[in-house]
Legacy VTK file of the C-alpha trace (Angstrom):
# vtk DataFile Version 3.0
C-alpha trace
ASCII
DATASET POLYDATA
POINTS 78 float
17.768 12.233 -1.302
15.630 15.250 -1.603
12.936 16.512 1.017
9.485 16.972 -0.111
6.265 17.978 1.380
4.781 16.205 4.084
1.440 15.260 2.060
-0.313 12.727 2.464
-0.876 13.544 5.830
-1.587 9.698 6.566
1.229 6.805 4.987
-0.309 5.536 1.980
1.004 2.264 2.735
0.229 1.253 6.644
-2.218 4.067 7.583
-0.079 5.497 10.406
0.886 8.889 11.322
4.801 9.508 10.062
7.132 12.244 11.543
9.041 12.592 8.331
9.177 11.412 4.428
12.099 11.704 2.229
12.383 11.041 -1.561
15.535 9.362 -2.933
16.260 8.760 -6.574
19.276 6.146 -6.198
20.504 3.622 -4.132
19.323 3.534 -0.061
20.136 1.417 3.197
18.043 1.039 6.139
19.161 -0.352 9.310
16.379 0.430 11.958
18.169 -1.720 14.575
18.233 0.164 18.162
17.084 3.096 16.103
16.184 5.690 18.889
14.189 7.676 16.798
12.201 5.703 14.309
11.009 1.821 14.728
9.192 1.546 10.838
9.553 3.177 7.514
7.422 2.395 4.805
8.931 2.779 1.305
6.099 3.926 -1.586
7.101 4.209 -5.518
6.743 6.713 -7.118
7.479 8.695 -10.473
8.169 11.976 -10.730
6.736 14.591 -14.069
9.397 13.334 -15.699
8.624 9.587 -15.268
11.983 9.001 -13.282
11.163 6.474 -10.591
11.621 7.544 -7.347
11.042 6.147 -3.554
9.438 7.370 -0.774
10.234 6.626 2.705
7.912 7.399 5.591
9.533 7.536 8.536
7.478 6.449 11.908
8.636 6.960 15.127
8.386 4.131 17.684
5.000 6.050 19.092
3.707 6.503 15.605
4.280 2.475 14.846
2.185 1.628 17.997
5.236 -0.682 18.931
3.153 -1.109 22.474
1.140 -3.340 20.259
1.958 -5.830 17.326
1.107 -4.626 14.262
0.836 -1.805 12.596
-0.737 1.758 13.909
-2.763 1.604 10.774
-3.595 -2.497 11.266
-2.488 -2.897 7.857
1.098 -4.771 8.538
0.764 -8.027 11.036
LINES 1 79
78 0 1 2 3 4 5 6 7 8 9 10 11 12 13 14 15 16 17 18 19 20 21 22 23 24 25 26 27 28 29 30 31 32 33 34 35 36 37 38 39 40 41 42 43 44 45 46 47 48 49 50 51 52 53 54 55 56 57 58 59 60 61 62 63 64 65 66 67 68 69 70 71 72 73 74 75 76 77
């Protein structure tokens, strides 16, 4: 996993806010079960210059996923 720059400022893939993103570059597990912190993370691929595919997770916090709702913050996931 490496950390990168919080741009875009908006997730590219539900529209919502995010607290974090991360980039990893082999294998990942997410288990958001009774997750205190985060309720959602949207996963984007990506390459890097060097064409290596690479993932990138946007994590939302249970505020930023609008859980008080159903669906997404962004209205883009049901």
């Amino acid at each position: 996993m490496s950390d990168a720059p919080t741009e875009p400022v908006i997730c590219p893939v539900c529209g919502a806010d995010f607290e974090t993103l991360s980039v990893h570059d082999e294998g990942v597990m997410v288990n958001l079960l009774d997750n205190d912190r985060y309720h959602r993370v949207c996963f984007q691929p990506v390459s890097n210059d060097e064409e290596t595919p690479l993932l990138r997770f946007f994590h939302h916090s249970h505020e930023q996923a609008g859980t008080d709702e159903p669906g997404s913050a962004g209205g883009r996931v049901p």
